[in-house]
ROKOL-999713 format. One record per residue (C-alpha): residue number from 1; residue in one letter; y, z, x. Coordinates in Angstrom, 1 decimal, padded with zeros to 4 digits. Each point is the difference from the previous one (the first is absolute). Layout:
PT    k  r       y       z       x
PT  NUM  A       Y       Z       X
...
//
This chain:
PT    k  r       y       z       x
PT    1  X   016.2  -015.4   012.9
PT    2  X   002.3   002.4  -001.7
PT    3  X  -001.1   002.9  -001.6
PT    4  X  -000.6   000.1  -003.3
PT    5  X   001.6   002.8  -002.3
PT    6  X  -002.9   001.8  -002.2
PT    7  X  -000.1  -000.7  -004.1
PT    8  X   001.2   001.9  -002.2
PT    9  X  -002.7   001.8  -002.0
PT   10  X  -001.4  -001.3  -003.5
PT   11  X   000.9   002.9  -002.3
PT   12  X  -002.1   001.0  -002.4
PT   13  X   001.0   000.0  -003.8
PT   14  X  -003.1   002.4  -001.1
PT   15  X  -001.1  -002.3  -002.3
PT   16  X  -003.6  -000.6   001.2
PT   17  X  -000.8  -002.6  -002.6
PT   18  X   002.3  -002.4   001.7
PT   19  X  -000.4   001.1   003.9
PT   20  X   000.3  -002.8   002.3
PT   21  X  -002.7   001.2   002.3
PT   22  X  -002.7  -000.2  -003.4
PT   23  X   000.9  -004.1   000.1
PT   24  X  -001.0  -000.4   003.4
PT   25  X  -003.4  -001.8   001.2
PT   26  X  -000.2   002.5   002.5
PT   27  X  -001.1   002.5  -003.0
PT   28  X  -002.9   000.7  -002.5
PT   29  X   001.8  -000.8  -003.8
PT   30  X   000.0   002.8  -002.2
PT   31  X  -000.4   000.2  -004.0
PT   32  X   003.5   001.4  -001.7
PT   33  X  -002.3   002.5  -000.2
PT   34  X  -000.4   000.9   003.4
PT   35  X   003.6   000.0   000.8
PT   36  X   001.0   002.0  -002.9
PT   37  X  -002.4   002.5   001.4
PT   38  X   001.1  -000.3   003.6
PT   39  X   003.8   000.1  -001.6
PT   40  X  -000.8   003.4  -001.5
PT   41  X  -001.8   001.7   003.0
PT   42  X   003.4  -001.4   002.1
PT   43  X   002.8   002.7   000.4
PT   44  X   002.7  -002.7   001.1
PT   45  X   001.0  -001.3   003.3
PT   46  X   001.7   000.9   002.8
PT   47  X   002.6  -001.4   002.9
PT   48  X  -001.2   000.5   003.8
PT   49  X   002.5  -001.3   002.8
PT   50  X  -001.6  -001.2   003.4
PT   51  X  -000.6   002.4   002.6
PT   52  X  -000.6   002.6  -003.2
PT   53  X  -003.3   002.2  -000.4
PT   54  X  -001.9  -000.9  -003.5
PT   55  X  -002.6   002.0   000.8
PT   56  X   000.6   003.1   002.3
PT   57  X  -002.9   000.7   002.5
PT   58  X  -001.5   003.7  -000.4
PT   59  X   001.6   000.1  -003.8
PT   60  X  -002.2  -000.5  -002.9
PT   61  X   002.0  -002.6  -002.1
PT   62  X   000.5   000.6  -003.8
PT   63  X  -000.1  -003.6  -000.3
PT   64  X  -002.1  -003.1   000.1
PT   65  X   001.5  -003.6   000.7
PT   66  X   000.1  -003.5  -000.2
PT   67  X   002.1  -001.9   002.4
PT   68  X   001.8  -002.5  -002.3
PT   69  X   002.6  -001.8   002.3
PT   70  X   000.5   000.4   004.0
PT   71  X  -002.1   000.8   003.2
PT   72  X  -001.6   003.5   000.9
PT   73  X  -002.6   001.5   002.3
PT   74  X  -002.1   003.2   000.2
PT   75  X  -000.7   001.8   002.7
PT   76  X  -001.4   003.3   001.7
PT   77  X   002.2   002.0   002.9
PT   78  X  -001.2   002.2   002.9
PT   79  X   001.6   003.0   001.0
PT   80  X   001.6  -001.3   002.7
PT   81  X   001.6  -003.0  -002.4
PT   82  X  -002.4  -002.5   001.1
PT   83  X  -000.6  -002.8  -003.3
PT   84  X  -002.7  -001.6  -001.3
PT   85  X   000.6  -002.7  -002.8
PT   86  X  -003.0   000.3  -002.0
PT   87  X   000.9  -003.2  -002.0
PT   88  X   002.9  -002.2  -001.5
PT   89  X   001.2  -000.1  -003.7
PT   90  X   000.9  -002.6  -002.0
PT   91  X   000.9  -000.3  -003.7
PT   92  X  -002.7   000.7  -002.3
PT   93  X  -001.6   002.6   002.1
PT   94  X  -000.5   003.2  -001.1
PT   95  X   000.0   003.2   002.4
PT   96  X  -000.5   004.0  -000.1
PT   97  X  -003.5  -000.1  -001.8
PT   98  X  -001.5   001.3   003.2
PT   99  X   001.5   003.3   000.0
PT  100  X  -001.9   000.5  -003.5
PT  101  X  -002.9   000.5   001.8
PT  102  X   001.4   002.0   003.6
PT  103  X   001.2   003.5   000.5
PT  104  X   003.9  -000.8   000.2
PT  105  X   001.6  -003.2   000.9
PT  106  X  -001.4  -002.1   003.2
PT  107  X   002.3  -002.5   000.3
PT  108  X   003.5  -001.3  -000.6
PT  109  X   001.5  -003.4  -001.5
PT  110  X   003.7  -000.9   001.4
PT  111  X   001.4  -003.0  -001.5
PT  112  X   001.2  -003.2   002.4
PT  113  X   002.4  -001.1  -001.9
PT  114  X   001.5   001.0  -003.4
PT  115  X  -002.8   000.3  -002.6
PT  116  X  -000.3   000.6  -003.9
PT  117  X  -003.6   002.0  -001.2
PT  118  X  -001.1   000.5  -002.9
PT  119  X  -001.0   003.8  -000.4
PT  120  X  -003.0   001.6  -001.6
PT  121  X  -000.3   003.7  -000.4
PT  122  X  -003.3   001.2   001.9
PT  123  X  -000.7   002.2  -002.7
PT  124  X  -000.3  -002.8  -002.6
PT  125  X  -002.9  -001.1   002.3
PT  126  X  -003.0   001.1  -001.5
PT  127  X   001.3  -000.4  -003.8
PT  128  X   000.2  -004.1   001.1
PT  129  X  -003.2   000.2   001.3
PT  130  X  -001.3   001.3  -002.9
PT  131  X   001.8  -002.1  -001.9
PT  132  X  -000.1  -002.9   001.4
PT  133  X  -003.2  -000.8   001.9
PT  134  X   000.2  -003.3   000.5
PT  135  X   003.5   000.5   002.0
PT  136  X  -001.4   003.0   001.5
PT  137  X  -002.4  -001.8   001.4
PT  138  X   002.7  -002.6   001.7
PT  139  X   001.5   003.2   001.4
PT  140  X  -003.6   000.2   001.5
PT  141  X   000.0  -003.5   001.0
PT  142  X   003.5   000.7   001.9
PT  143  X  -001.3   003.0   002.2
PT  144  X  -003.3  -002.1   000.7
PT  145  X   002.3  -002.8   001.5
PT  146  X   002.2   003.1   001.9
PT  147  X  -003.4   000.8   001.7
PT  148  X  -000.2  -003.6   001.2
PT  149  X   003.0  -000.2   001.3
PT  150  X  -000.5   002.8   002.2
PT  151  X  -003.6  -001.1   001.1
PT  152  X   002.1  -003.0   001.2
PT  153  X   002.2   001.9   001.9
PT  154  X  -002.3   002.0   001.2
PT  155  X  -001.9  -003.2   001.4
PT  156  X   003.2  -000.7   001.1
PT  157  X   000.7   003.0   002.4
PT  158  X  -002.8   000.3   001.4
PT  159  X  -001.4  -003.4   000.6
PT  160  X   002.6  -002.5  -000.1
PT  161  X   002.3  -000.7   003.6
PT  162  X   003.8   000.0  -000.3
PT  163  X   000.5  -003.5  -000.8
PT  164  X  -002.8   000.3  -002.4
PT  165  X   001.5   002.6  -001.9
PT  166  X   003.7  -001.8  -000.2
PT  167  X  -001.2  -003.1  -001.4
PT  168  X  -002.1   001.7  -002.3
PT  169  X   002.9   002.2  -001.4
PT  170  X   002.3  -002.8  -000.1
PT  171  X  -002.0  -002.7  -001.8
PT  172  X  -001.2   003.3  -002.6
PT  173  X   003.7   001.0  -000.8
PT  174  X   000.8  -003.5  -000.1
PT  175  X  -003.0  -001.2  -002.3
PT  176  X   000.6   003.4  -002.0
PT  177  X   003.7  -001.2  -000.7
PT  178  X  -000.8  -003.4  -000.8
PT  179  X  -002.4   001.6  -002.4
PT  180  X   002.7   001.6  -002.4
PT  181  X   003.1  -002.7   000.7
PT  182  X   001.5   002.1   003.1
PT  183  X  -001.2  -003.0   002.5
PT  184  X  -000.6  -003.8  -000.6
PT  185  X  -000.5  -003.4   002.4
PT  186  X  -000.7   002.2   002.7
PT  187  X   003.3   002.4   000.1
PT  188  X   001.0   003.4  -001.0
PT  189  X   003.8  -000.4  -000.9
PT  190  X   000.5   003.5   000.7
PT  191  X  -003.0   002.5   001.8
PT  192  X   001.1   003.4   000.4
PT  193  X  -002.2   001.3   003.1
PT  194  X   001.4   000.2   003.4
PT  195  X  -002.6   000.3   002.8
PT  196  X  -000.1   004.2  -000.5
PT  197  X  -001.6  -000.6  -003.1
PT  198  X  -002.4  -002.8   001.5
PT  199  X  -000.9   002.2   002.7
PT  200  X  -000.3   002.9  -002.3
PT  201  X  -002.3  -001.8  -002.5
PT  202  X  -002.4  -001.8   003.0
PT  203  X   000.1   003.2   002.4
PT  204  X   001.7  -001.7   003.2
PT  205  X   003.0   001.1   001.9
PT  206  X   003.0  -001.2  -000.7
PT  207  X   000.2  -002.0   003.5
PT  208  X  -003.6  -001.3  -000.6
PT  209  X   000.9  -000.7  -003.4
PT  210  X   003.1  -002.1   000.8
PT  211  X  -001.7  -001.9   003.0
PT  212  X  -002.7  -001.3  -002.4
PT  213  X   002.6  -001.1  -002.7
PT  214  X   002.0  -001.8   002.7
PT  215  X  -003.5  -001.7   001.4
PT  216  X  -001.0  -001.2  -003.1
PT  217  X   003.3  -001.4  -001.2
PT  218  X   000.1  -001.8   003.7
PT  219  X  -003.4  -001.7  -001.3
PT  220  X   001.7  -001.2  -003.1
PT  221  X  -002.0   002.2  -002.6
PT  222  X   002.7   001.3  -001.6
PT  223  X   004.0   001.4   000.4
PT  224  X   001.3   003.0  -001.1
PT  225  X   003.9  -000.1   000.4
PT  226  X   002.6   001.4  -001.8
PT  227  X  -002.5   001.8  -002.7
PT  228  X  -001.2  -003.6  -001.1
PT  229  X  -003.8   000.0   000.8
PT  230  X  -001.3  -003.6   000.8
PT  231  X  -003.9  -000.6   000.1
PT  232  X   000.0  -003.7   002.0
PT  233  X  -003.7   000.1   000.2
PT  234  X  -001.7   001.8  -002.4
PT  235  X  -003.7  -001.0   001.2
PT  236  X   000.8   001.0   003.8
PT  237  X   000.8   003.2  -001.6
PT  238  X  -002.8   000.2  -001.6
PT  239  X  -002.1  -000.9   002.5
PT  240  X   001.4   002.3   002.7
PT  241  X  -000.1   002.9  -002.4
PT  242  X  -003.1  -000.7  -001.2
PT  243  X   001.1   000.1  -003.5
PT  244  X  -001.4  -001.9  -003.0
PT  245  X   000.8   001.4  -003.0
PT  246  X  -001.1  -001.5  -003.3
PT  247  X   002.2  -001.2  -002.4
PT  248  X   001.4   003.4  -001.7
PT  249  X  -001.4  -000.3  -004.1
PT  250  X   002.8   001.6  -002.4
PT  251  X   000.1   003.7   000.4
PT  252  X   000.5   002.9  -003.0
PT  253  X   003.9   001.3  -000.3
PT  254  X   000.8   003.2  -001.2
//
């Protein structure tokens, strides 16, 4: 299989009554209300190539965000440069809200591949809140479903075994993707993450990591080749990983 060259980036036209990602069935609809409000409390949008910091760890960014087009991740360093991927990001989700409530910044986001945001000036915060409480409290609703996601992980590292852990990270990202049009019939035309970023994000070594990718694509679960992600049986997966999400209900976009 050859590998597939990553897509370009949707740019953003700042228009926010016409954003694509407000049509999709992935999201909660908003009144022209809402998105004139969510227009005026957004400062513009910005251009972030792969392998490019978005948010720099141990720097309190200025700036809030919504991912609008590409792949990105966040993630917490050591002092000796060992990485944990606390989650993935997809478009639509929103990051930096943490460090509104944390002495300095705790984490950093680096994007995958090229991606467009949409920026929001932290100090407008609080004026939207007050503002707008309805869309406040989908800002709410979006760190809620942050905390999830790291009591899955959590689950994750300390309960799950290795081959646990892969499939479970695999049929998320791919389920994730699907979700918002990155993924469909089983195949992500282009997935960004090389096994660094698996290990990083399931907290195996890179050896361990790549032994249980090659085990599991031997059983015919799934291929990862040429950064086209493959899911051949998505119920073994889930199975193996233990994982049975619900069907994801629409979700609030800021």
């Amino acid at each position: 299989m050859q590998a597939s060259s990553p897509p370009t980036p949707a740019g953003c036209d700042g228009a926010c009554a016409t954003c694509d990602l407000h049509e999709r069935d992935a999201f909660l609809p908003l009144s022209d209300a809402e998105r004139d409000a969510i227009a005026v409390f957004r400062s513009g949008s910005r251009e972030v190539a792969a392998g490019r910091l978005i948010i720099e760890e141990h720097r309190r960014s200025p700036n809030l965000y919504t991912l609008y087009s590409g792949w990105a991740f966040r993630f917490k360093t050591l002092s000796d440069g060992r990485r944990q991927i606390l989650n993935f990001l997809l478009p639509g989700d929103f990051m930096g809200l943490q460090d509104e409530f944390a002495e300095g910044t705790t984490y950093g986001v680096e994007a995958a591949t090229d991606c467009t945001l949409c920026v929001f000036p932290r100090d407008r915060l609080w004026d939207f809140f007050n503002r707008q409480p309805k869309l406040g409290y989908a800002i709410t609703w979006l760190a809620a479903n942050e905390e999830k996601a790291v009591d899955d992980n959590l689950v994750t590292a300390g309960r799950r075994a290795a081959a646990e852990r892969v499939a479970m990270v695999l049929l998320h990202l791919y389920r994730r993707a699907e979700r918002v049009g990155l993924a469909a019939d089983g195949r992500v035309p282009f997935f960004p993450f090389q096994q660094q970023h698996i290990a990083d994000a399931v907290g195996l070594s890179l050896v361990h990591t790549n032994k249980t990718l090659r085990k599991l694509q031997r059983l015919g679960l799934h291929r990862l080749e040429g950064n086209v992600l493959e899911i051949l049986e998505p119920h073994a997966l889930e199975q193996l990983g233990d994982y049975f999400e619900r069907p994801q209900r629409p979700t609030p976009l800021i």
